[in-house]
C-alpha positions as CSV (number, residue, x, y, z in Angstrom):
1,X,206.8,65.1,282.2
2,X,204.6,61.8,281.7
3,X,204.2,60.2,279.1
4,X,200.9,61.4,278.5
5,X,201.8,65.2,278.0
6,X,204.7,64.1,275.9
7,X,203.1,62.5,273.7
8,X,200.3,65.4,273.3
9,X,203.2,68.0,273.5
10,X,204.6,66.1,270.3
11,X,201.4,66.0,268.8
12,X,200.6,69.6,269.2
13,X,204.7,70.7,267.9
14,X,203.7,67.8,264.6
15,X,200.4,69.9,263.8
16,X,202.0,72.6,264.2
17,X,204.2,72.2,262.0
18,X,202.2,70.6,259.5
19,X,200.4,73.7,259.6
20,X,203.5,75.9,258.9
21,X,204.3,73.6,256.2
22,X,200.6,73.7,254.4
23,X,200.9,77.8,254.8
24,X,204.2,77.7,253.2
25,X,202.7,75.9,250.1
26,X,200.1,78.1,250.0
27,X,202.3,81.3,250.2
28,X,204.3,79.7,247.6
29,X,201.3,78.7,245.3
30,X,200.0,82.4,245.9
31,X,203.5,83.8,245.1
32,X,203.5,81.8,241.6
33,X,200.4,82.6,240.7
34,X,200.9,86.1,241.1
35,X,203.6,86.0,238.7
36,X,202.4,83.8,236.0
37,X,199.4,86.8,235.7
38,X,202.3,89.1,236.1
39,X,203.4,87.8,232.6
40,X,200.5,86.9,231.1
41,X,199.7,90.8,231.3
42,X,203.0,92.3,230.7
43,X,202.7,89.5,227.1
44,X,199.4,91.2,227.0
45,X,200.9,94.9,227.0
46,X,203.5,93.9,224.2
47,X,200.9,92.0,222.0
48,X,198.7,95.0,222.1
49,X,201.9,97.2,221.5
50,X,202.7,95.1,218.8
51,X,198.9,95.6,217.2
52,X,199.0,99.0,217.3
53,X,202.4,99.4,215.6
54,X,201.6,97.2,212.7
55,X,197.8,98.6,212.9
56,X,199.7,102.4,212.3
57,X,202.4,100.7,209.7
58,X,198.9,99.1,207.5
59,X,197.6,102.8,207.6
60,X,200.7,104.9,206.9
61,X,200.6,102.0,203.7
62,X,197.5,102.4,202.9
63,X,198.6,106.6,202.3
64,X,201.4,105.7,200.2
């Protein structure tokens, strides 16, 4: 091979990975994401949950 295709067959493997790499991150950034609004709605559900129980605890008081 000369040197000349070596050196653009290197360059080529190089972007290519630098591509895989900046996909990874993104995949990874994606994944986290994914989760932290994951949580922030399932701490949603519960705070709502945790309304409506003390919303129904004021009322059955408020009979008493």
């Amino acid at each position: 091979m000369k040197d000349s295709e070596h050196t653009k067959a290197k360059k080529s493997t190089i972007a290519d990975d630098a591509k895989a790499a900046k996909k990874a991150e993104l995949t990874a950034k994606t994944k986290e994401t994914q989760e932290a609004i994951a949580q922030r709605s399932e701490e949603a559900k519960q705070a709502k949950a945790r309304a409506e129980q003390e919303k129904a605890s004021q009322e059955q008081q408020q009979k008493a």
